[in-house]
C-alpha positions in Angstrom: 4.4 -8.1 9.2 5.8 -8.2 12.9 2.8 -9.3 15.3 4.0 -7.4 17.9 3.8 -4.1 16.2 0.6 -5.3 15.0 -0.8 -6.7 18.6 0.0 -2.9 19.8 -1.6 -1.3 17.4 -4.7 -3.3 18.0 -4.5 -2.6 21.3 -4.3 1.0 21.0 -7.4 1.2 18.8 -9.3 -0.5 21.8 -7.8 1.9 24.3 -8.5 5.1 21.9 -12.3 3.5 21.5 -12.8 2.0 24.7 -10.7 3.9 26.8 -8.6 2.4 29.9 -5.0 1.6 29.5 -3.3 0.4 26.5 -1.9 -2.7 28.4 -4.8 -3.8 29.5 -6.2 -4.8 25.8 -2.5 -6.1 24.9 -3.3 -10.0 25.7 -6.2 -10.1 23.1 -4.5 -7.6 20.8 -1.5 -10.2 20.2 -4.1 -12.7 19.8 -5.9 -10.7 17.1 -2.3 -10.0 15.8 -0.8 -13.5 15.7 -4.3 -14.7 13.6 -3.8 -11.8 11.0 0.2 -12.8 10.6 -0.8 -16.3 10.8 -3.6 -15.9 7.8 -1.4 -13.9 6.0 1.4 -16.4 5.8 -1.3 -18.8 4.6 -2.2 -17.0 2.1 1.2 -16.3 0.5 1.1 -18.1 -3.3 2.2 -18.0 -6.6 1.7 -19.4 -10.3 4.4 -20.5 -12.1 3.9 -20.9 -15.8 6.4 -22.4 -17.9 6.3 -22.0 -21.6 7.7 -24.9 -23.6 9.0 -24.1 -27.3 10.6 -27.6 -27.8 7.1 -29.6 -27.1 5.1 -26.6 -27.8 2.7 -26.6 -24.9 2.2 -24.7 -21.0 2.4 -26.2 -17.3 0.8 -24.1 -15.3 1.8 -25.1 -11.2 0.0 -23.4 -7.9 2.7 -23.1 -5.3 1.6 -22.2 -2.1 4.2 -22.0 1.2 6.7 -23.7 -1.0 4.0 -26.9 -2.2 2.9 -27.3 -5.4 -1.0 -27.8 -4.7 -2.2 -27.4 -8.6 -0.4 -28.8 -10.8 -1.6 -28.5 -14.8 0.9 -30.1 -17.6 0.8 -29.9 -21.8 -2.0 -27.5 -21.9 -2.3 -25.8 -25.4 -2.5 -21.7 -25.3 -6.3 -22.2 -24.0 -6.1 -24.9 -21.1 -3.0 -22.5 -19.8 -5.2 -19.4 -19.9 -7.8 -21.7 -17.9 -5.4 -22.9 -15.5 -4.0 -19.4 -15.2 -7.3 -17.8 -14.9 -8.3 -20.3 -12.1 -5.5 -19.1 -10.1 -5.0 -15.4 -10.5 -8.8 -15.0 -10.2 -10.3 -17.7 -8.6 -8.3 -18.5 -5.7 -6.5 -14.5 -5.9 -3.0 -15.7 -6.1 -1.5 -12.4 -7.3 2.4 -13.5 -8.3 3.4 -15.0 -11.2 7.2 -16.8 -12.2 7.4 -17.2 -15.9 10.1 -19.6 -17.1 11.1 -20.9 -20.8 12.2 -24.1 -21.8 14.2 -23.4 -25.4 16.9 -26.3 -26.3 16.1 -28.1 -23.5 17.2 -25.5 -20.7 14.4 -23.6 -18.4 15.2 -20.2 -17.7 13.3 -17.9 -15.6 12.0 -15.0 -18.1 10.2 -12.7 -15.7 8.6 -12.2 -12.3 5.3 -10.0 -12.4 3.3 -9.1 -9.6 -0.1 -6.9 -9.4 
């Protein structure tokens, strides 16, 4: 999202509701516009779940801005679906890196999104 687009925008939603010029709300728009961006970036997350065939278990990590801030390790099939659960609807993280480890080498089997 590009806060300047955004900031005018804003600011022509003031002007078409408050009338006045469309500069004149600008300094407050790009405020507004710079706390949505800023939020937004926040908010970007995603889980990555690793299945492990050779120790037959799930880690299940939160990663949030590039930081692992959950992390949940050798869950059977129902402590993964807990973990996951926790993530996708608890905290709304809505992207989701599955990888498999097989013969000792992780591989990334899919990306979904929703």
């Amino acid at each position: 999202m590009n806060v300047m687009k955004k900031a005018w925008e804003i600011a022509r939603e003031g002007q078409k509701k408050f009338g006045g010029k469309v500069k004149d709300y600008f300094a407050q728009a790009l405020k507004m516009a710079w706390g949505i961006v800023k939020n937004a970036m926040e908010a970007v997350g995603k889980i990555i779940l690793i299945a492990d065939k050779d120790n037959k278990c799930y880690h299940v990590y939160g990663e949030r801005n590039g930081n692992i801030f959950r992390k949940r390790e050798n869950l059977n099939e129902s402590q993964m679906r807990e973990a996951y659960g926790y993530l996708a609807v608890d905290l709304g993280i809505k992207v989701m890196d599955r990888y498999m480890i097989e013969n000792g080498v992780k591989t990334l089997f899919d990306t979904k999104t929703w």
